[in-house]
N, C-alpha and C positions, 0 to 999 in steps of 0.2 A: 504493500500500500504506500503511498504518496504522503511525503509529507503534508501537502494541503489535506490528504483525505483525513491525515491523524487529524488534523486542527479542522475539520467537519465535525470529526465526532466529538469535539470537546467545545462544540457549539452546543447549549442546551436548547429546550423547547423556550424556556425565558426566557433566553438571548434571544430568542430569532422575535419574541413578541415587543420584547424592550428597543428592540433595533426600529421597527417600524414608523414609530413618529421620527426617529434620526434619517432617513433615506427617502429618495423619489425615485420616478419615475419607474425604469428597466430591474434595479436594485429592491424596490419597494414588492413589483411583483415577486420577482423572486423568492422575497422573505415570505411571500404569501403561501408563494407554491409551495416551499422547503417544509412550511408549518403542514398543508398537504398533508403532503406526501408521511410525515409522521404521524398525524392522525389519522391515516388511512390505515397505519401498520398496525393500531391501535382495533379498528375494529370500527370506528364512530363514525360513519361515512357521510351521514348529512353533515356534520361539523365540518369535514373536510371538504365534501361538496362545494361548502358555501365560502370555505378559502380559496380553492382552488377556481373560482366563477370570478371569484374579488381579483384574483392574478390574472385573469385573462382579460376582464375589462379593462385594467391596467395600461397592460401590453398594447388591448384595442385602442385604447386613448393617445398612444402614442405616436401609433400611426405607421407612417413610414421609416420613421424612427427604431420603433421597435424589433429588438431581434424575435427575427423567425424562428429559430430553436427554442423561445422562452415560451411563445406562445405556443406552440406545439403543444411542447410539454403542458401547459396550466390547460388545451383543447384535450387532449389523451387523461391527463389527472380527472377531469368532469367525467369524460366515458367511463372512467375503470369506477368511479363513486356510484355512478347512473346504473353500472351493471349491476353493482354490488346491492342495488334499493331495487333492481327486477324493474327497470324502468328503459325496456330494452330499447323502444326506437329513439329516446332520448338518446341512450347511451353512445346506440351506431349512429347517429346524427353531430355528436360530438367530434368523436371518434376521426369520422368522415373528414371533418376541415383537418384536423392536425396530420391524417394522412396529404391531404391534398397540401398542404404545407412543405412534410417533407420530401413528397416527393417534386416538387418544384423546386429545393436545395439540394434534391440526388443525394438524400442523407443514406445513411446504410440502414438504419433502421425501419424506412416506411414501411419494408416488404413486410416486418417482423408484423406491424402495429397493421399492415393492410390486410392478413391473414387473419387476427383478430380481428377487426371489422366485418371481413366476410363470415365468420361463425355469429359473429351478434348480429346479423342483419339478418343472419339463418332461425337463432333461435325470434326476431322480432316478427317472422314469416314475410320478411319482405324480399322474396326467392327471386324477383327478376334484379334487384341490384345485388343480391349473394354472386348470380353469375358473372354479372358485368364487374365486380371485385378481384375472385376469383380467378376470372381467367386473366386478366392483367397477370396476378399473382403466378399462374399458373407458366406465362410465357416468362417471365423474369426467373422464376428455378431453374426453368430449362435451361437459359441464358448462364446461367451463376453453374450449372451443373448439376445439379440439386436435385435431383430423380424424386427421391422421396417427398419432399417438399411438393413438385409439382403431380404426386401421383394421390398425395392431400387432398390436394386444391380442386383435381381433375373429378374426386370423390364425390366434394362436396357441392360441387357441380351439378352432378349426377342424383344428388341426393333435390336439390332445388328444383330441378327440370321433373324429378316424378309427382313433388308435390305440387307443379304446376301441373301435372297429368300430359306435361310429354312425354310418352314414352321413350319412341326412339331417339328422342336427343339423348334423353336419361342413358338408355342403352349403349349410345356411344358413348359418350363421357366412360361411365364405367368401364367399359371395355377397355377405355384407353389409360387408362387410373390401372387396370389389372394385370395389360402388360409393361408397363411400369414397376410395379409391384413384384410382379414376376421375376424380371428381369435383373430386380436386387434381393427376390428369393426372401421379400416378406411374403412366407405360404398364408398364414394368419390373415392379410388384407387383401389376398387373393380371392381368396373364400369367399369373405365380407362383399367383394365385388361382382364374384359369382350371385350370393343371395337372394343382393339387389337387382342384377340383370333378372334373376328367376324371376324376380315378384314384377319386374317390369313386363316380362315375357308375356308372364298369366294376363297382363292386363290387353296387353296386344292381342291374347287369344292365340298363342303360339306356345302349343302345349309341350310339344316333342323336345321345344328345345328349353322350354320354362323346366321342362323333367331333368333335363341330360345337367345343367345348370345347378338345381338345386341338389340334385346329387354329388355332384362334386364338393358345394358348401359342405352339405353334410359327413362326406367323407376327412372330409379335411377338420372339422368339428367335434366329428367323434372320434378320429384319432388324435388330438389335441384336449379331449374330454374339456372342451370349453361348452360346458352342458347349455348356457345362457342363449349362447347362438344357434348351436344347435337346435336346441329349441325353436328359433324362428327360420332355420334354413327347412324343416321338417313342417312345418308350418308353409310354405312354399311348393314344396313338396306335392302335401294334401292336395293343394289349391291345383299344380298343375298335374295330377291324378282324374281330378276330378273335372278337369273343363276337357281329358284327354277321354272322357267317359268310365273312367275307371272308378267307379261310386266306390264299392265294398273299401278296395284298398285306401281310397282316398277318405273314406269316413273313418275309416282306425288309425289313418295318418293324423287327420284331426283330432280323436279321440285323445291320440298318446300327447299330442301339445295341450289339452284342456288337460288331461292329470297334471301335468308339468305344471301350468299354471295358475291350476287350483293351490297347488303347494305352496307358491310359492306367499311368503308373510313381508309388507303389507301385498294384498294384491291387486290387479290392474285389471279391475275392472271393464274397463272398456276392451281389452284385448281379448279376455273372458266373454265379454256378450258377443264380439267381432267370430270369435272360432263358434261359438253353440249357435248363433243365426247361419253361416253355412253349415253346422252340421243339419241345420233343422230344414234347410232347403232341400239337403241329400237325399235325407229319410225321406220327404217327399216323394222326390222321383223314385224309390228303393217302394213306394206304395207304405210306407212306415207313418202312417198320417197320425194314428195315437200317439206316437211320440214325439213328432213334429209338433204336434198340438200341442203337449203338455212342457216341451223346452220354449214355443213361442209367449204360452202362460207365465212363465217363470221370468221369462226375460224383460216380459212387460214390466213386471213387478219393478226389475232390477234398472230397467230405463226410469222408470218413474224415478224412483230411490237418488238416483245418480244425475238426472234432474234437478230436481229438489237438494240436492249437495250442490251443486253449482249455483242456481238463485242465491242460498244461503250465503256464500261466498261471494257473492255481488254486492247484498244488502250490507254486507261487513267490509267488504271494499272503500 
């Protein structure tokens, strides 16, 4: 460590607040952001939020004056606070200038900060700018060499383009994230990649290869005994079983992921009514209509329920 970093840390939290009426402008922020960043380490995130907003209007005020790195940082300090309070499109909206900052200074760190941007834009569901992130990201690994990095990025691409219900984009991307992956012999995100392509497959109505797909997931799952996945690669599976006409098999593929997921403590409900509605459709066609009937009873129940838990968490919102 650097001498100046020794004489950082023998900066207290007092100093940096005692300093504040002593300093202006560039300086002032700073001491704003510095405070931040240690209440942040703390746990107390609106107190730091609200340092970290005072540093950047700061900077704003200064104009053309001010350095671009400072405000970066005090636009990145708001995002990582915003994520931390679940305040996600604030957060990627933050976020977003301080990249767009440093990538206009060709800082080394954008890619780092432009990568998390595209996962918080991912969890805000705002999927068409995840990709437009993303692939920036995705052509810069390449660039830098960084396989892994871009086989990420290529992922989560893939993952934004299904929840927009394109498939075959989703399709590509993945494909292209797997021989990537491949390529550097993560078997693990290979899999992962397979899965996904299955469950995109099923959707396209492209059984033969939704099948050949989720078996390979699953082979590589259950020799890995990463039971989690497995679980949803077999879950895949069922699905393209059954659009290939394969009822029996595809209703005990589904069966074995409902035991799995009944087990599991807390559970997930929605994924739980998601597998018992296609089983209830199967038993249908299979002419199974008493039991079809009495898992549609049950679920009714369980939709209400689960309903009624979501209002409740509105009103408490």
């Amino acid at each position: 460590m650097s001498e100046d970093g020794d004489q950082d840390d023998l900066i207290t939290e007092e100093m940096l607040w005692d300093r504040i009426p002593e300093v202006e402008g560039a300086e002032r922020a700073s001491t704003y952001y510095e405070l931040s960043a240690r209440i942040y380490a703390r746990g107390q995130y609106d107190e730091a939020l609200a340092l970290a907003e005072t540093a950047c209007d700061i900077y704003s005020g200064l104009g053309a004056s001010a350095p671009s790195e400072g405000l970066a940082q005090a636009y990145s300090a708001i995002g990582y606070n915003l994520n931390q309070l679940k305040r996600m499109d604030e957060a990627a909206t933050a976020m977003s200038k301080a990249v767009e900052i440093l990538r206009q200074n060709k800082s080394p760190i954008a890619l780092e900060l432009a990568c998390t941007l595209g996962e918080w834009w991912y969890s805000s569901k705002s999927y068409e700018k995840v990709i437009e992130t993303m692939e920036e990201c995705a052509q810069e690994h390449l660039v830098d060499g960084n396989e892994i990095g871009a086989a990420n990025d290529l992922h989560l691409i893939g993952c934004a383009y299904r929840d927009l219900k394109k498939y075959e984009e989703a399709v590509a991307s993945f494909q292209e994230a797997r021989g990537l992956y491949k390529k550097n012999k993560e078997v693990i995100h290979v899999a992962r990649c397979d899965q996904k392509i299955a469950s995109c497959l099923v959707e396209l109505d492209r059984g033969e290869e939704a099948l050949t797909a989720a078996r390979k997931a699953l082979d590589v799952f259950e020799t890995a005994h990463d039971h989690l996945r497995e679980t949803f690669a077999l879950f895949e599976y069922g699905k393209a079983q059954i659009l290939l006409g394969k009822l029996e098999e595809g209703l005990d593929s589904l069966d074995q992921v409902l035991q799995i997921a009944t087990d599991e403590d807390p559970k997930d409900f929605e994924f739980i009514v998601d597998i018992e509605g296609r089983m209830s459709v199967v038993m249908r066609r299979l002419g199974r209509i008493d039991e079809a009937n009495e898992v549609d009873r049950r679920l009714l129940s369980v939709r209400e329920a689960m309903s009624e838990s979501s209002s409740s968490e509105e009103e408490r919102a």
